[in-house]
C-alpha positions in Angstrom: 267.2 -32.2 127.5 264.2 -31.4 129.4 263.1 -27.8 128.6 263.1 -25.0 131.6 259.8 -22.5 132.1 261.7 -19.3 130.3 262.7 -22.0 127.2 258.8 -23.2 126.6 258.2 -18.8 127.0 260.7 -17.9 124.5 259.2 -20.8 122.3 255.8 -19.4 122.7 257.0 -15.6 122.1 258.2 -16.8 119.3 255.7 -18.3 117.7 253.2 -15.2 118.3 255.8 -12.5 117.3 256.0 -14.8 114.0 252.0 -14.3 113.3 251.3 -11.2 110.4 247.7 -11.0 111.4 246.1 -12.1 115.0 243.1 -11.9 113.3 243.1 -13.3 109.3 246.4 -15.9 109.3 245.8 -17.6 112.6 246.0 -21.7 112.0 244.7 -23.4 114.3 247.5 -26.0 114.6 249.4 -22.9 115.9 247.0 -22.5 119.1 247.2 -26.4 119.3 250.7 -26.0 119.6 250.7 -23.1 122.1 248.3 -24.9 124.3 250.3 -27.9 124.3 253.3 -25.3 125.4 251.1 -23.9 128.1 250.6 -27.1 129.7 253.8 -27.1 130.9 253.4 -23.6 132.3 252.3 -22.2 135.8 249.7 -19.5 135.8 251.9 -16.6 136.7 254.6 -17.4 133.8 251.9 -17.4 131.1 250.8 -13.8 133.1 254.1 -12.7 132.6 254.6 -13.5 128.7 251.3 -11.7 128.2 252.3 -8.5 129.8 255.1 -8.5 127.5 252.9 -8.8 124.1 250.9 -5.4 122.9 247.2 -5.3 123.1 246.1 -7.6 119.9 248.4 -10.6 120.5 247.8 -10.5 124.2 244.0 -11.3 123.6 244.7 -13.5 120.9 247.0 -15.6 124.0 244.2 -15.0 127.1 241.7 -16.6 124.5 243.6 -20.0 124.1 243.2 -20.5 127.8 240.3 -21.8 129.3 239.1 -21.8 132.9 240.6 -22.2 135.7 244.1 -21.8 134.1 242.4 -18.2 132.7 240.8 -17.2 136.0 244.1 -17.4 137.7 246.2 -15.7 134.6 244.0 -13.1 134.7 244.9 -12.1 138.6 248.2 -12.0 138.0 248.9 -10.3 134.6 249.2 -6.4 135.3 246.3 -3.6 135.7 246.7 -2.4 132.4 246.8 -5.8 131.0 244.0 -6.8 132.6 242.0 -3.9 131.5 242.5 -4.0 128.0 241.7 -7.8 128.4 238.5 -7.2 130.3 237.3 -4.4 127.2 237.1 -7.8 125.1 235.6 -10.7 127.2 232.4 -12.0 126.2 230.0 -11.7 129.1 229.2 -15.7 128.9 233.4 -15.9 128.8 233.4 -13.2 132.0 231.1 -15.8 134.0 232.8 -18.7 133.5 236.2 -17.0 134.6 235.0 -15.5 137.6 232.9 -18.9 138.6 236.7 -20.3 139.1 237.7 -17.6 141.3 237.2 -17.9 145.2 235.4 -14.7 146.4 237.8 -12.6 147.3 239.5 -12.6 144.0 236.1 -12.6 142.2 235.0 -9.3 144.2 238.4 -8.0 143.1 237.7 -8.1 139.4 234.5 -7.4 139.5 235.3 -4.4 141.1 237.1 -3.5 137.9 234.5 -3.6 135.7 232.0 -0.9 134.8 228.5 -0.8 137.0 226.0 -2.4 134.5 228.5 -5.0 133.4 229.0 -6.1 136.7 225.7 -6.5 137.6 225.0 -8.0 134.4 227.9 -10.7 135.7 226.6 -11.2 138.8 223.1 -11.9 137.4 224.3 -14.4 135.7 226.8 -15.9 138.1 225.2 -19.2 140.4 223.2 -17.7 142.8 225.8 -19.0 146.5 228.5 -17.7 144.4 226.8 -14.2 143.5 225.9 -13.5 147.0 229.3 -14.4 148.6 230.8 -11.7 145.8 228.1 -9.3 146.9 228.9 -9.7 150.5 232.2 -8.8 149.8 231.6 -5.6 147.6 229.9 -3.9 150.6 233.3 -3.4 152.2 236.4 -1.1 151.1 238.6 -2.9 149.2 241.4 -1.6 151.2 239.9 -3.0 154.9 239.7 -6.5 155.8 236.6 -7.2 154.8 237.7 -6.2 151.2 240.3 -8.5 151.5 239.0 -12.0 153.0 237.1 -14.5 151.1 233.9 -16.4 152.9 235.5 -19.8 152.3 236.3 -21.6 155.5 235.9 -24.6 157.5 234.8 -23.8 160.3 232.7 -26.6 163.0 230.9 -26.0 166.2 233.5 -26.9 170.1 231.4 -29.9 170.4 232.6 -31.2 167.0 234.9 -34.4 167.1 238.7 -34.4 165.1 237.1 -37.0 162.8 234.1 -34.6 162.0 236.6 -31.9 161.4 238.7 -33.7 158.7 235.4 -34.9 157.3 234.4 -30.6 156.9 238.0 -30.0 154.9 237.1 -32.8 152.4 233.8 -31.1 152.1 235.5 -27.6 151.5 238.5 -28.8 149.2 236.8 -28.1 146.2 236.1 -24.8 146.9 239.1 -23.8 148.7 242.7 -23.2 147.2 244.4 -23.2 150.6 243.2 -24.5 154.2 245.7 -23.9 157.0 243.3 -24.1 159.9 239.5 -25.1 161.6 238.3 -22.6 162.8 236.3 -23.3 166.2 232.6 -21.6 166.7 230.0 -21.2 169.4 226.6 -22.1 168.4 226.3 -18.1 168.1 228.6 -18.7 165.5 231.7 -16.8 167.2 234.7 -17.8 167.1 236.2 -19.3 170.1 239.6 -21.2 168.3 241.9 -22.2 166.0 243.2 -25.9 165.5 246.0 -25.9 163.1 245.9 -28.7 160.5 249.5 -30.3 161.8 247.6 -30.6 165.4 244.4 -32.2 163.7 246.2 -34.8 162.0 248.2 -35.9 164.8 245.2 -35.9 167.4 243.0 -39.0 167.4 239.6 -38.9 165.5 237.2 -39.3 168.6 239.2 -36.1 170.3 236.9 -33.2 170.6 238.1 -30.5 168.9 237.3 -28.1 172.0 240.1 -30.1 173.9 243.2 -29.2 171.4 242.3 -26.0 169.9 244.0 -22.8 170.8 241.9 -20.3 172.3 244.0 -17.5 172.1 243.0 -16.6 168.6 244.1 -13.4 166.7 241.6 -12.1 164.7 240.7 -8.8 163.0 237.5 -6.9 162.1 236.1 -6.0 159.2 236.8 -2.3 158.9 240.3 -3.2 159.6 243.1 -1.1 157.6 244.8 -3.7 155.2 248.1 -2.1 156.3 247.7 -2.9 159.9 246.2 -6.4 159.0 249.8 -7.2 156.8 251.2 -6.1 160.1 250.0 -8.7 161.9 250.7 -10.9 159.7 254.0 -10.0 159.7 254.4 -9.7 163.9 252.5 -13.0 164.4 253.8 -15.1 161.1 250.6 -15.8 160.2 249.5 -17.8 157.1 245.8 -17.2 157.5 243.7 -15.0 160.0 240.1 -14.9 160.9 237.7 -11.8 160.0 235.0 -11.4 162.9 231.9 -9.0 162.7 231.4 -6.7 166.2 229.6 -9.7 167.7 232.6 -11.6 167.3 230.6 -13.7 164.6 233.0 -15.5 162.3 232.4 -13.9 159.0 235.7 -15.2 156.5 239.5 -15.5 156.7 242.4 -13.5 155.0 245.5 -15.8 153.7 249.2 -15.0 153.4 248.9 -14.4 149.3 246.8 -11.7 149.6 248.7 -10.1 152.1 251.9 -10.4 149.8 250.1 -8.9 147.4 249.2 -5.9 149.8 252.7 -5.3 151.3 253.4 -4.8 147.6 251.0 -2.4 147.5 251.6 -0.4 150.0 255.2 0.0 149.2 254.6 0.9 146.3 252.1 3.5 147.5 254.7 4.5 150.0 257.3 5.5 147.5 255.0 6.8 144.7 253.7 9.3 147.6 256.9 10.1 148.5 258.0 11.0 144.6 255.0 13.2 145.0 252.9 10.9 142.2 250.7 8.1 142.6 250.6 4.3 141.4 247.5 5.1 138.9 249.9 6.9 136.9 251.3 3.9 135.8 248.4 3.4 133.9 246.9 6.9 133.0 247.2 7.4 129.6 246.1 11.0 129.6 248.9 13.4 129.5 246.4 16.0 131.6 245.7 13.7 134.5 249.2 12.8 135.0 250.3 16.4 135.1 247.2 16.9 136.9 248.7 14.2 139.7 252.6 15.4 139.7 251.5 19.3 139.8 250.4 19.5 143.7 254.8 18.3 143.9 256.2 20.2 141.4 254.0 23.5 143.0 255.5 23.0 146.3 258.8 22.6 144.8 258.2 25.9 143.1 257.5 27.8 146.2 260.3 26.4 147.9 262.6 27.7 144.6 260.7 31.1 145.0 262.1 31.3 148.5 265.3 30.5 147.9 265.6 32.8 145.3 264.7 35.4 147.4 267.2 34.6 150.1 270.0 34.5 147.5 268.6 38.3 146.2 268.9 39.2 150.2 272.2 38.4 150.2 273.2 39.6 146.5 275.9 41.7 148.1 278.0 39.4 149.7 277.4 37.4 146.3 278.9 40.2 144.8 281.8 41.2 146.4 282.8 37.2 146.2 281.8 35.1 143.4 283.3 32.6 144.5 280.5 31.4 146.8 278.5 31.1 143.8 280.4 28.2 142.8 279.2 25.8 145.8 275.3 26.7 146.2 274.6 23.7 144.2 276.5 20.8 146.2 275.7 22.6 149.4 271.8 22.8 148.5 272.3 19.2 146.8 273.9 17.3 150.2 271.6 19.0 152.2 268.1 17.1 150.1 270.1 14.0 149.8 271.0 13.1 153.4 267.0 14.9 154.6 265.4 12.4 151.8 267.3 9.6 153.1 266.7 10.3 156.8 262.6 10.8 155.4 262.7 7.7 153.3 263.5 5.8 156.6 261.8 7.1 159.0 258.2 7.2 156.8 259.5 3.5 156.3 259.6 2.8 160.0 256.3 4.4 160.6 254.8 2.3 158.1 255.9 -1.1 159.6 255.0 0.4 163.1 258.6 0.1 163.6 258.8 3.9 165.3 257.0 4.3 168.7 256.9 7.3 171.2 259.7 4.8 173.1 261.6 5.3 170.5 261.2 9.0 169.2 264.8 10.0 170.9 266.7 7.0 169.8 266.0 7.8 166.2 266.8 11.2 166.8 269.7 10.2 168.4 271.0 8.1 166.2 270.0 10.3 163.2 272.1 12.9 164.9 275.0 10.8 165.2 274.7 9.9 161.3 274.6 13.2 160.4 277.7 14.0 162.4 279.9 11.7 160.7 278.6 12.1 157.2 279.3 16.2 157.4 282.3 16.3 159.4 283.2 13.8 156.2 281.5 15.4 152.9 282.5 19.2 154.9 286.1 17.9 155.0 286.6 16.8 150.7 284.4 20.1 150.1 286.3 22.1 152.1 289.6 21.1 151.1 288.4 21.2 147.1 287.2 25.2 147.8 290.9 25.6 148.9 292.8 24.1 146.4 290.8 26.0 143.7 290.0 29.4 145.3 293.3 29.4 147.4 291.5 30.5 150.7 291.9 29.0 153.6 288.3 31.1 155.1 286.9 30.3 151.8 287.5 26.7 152.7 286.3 26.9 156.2 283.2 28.7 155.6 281.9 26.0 152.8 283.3 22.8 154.8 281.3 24.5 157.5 278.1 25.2 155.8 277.9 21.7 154.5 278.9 20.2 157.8 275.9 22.3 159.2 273.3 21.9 156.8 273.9 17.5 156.7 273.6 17.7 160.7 270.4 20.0 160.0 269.3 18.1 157.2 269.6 14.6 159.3 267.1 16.3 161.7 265.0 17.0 160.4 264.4 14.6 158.0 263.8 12.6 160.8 261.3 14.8 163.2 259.0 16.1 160.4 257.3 12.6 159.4 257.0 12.3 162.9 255.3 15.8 163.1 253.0 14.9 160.1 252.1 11.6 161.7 251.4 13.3 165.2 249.2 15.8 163.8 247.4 13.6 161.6 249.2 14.1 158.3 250.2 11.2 156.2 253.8 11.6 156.4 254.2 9.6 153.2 252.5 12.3 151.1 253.7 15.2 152.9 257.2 14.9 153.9 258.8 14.9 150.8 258.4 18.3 149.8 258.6 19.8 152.5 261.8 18.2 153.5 263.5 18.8 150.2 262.1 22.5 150.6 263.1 23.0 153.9 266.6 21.7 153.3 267.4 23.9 150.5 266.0 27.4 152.2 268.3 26.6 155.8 271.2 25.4 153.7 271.3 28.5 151.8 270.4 30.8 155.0 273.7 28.7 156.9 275.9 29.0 154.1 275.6 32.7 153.2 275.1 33.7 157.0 278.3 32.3 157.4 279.7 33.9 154.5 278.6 37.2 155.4 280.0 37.6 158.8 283.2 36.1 157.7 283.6 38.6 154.9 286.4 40.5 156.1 288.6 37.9 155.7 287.6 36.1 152.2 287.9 39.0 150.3 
């Protein structure tokens, strides 16, 4: 029976969990045997078994391999992983790895290692390779040029179809993917695109000027990797052209390192919005992470600190029903839910460039509408559940009513204050969070014992 990727894993696990000492009992017909297992792995599965071994027997694993299968396990095992990994690699081992990688990936991890190391690296890397790397370090890693590699085929208009296959078999070895030719000027600027179904159908004398498409989108080099994904994503792109301020072609960005970003900056999205950030994931110091939740958990503090105080302003309708006591929590609780939701979305919709000035009143609209049903629904149960166990019909008006106010409130502005943050220049990922949550709890408090107080008379 032939054996499945996750059988030939749990065969290797197994074999390594078995080993007493990484270091003193190690046969070698054992790594002969886990080889032979890896050859019938992709990159990314082998990635994945070594994230899921501790520090020792995960170098023990990355040390069987051998380049290029190691240069590409190395990209996809996690940051931690790859750190601890990178603490152990020989320089002369470091070179040969990163001589595999194309030179966006190579700029990437070098990036990750200390100053002198890297420079000691790049000294040592062959000399095309070592500039191309360099290039790419000048830029952010989070723009466009951070994220393209220099490897394209690219030929001058007055090149023929037959001299434009002839430059991808030049560039195979080097290249991973090719999804286009990309067309220059003899200033070297890019004038079009020729897709690789069109060259192959198109007959080898054909100029390439006569069947490219001119209408090429393209990005420059300072560009935001979130709008580049974007693009990517409006146009269904699987590889786009980089251009200097000249226009120059300078390198191309392709669809996996785009995945790789929208990861990212999801995950950026939601760690901002928890009021924390990805690096946490890795910190190991119990200071910096308290150091990164604190700016949250202040804010939330302050917001507690209010609401406190408006409970102390209204201690003595408190205390001539306690009663009302009883629902401060779900009140307070329905009110973060439905603002975080409402947030969550809208932050969302900013992010994908989804939410427009066309479409400000729409969302609000529609928000409204949500907010309607779900507290004419939730102010109905809680309503009714204050009169079956109080007895009071006011009672049970007064807290259906508060939490039918403070979901339609909550809706709201859950909605308009990322809006507000992005207008004014605020990254509404960072900043709405707490201040919705905050802002619910104070107005749901101030709605429900408002209420409470002018109705008074008739709940005691």
């Amino acid at each position: 029976m032939e054996r499945t990727p996750q059988k030939i894993l749990d065969e290797v696990y197994d074999l390594i969990e078995g080993l007493e000492n990484v270091h003193g009992l190690i046969k070698k017909e054992t790594e002969k045997e886990i080889s032979a297992l890896f050859a019938n792995l992709a990159p990314p599965d082998i990635a994945d078994l070594i994230d899921g071994l501790d520090v020792e027997k995960a170098r023990f694993v990355f040390e069987i391999l051998q380049p290029p299968i190691s240069s590409e396990v190395i990209r996809k095992v996690n940051d931690s992983t790859r750190e601890d990994l990178l603490k152990e690699l020989s320089q002369d081992r470091l070179v040969r790895i990163i001589g595999e990688m194309e030179s966006d990936d190579a700029a990437d991890l070098i990036r990750q290692l200390p100053p002198d190391r890297a420079q000691g690296v790049l000294g040592s890397l062959e000399k095309k390779h070592s500039e191309e790397i360099r290039e790419l370090l000048k830029y952010e890693e989070d723009t466009a040029g951070g994220l393209m590699e220099l490897e394209i085929v690219a030929v001058n208009q007055g090149a023929t179809v037959g001299e434009a296959i002839e430059a991808i078999r030049k560039a195979a070895d080097q290249m991973e993917n090719i999804y286009n030719v990309y067309v220059v000027d003899p200033k070297k600027r890019l004038v079009g695109v020729l897709p690789l179904g069109r060259l192959i159908l198109a007959r080898s004398e054909q100029k390439v000027s006569e069947i490219m498409n001119r209408d090429v989108i393209s990005v420059r080099q300072g560009t935001d990797q979130e709008d580049v994904a974007n693009i990517f994503q409006k146009y269904d792109l699987s590889a786009l052209p980089v251009v200097d301020e000249d226009g120059k072609l300078v390198g191309r960005i392709t669809v996996d390192d785009i995945v790789d970003v929208i990861q990212e900056e999801a995950s950026e999205d939601i760690s901002k919005m928890a009021g924390t950030t990805e690096d946490e994931i890795t910190e190991r110091s119990s200071l910096k992470i308290a150091g990164i939740r604190l700016p949250w958990i202040i804010t939330s503090l302050v917001g507690g600190i209010v609401s406190a105080s408006i409970l102390s302003s209204f201690k003595e309708t408190l205390g001539q029903l306690l009663a009302l006591a009883f629902f401060i929590p779900v009140i307070t609780a329905m009110g973060g839910n439905i603002g975080v939701q409402s947030a969550s979305i809208t932050v969302r919709g900013i992010a994908l460039g989804d939410i427009n000035p066309a479409k400000i009143s729409l969302r609000l609209l529609r928000e409204g509408r949500v907010g309607l049903v779900m507290g004419f629904i939730c102010g109905s149960v809680i309503g009714i559940v204050a009169l079956a166990w109080e007895g009071s019909p006011v009672l049970g008006i007064v807290v259906g009513t508060a939490m039918f106010c403070a979901i339609n409130v909550a809706a709201i502005m859950g909605t308009l204050v990322p809006l507000i943050f992005k207008r004014i220049g605020v990254d509404p990922a960072i900043a709405t969070g707490p201040f919705v949550t905050m802002s619910n709890d104070i107005t749901g408090l101030l709605i429900y014992f408002g209420m409470a107080t002018l109705m008074l008379r008739w709940l005691r």
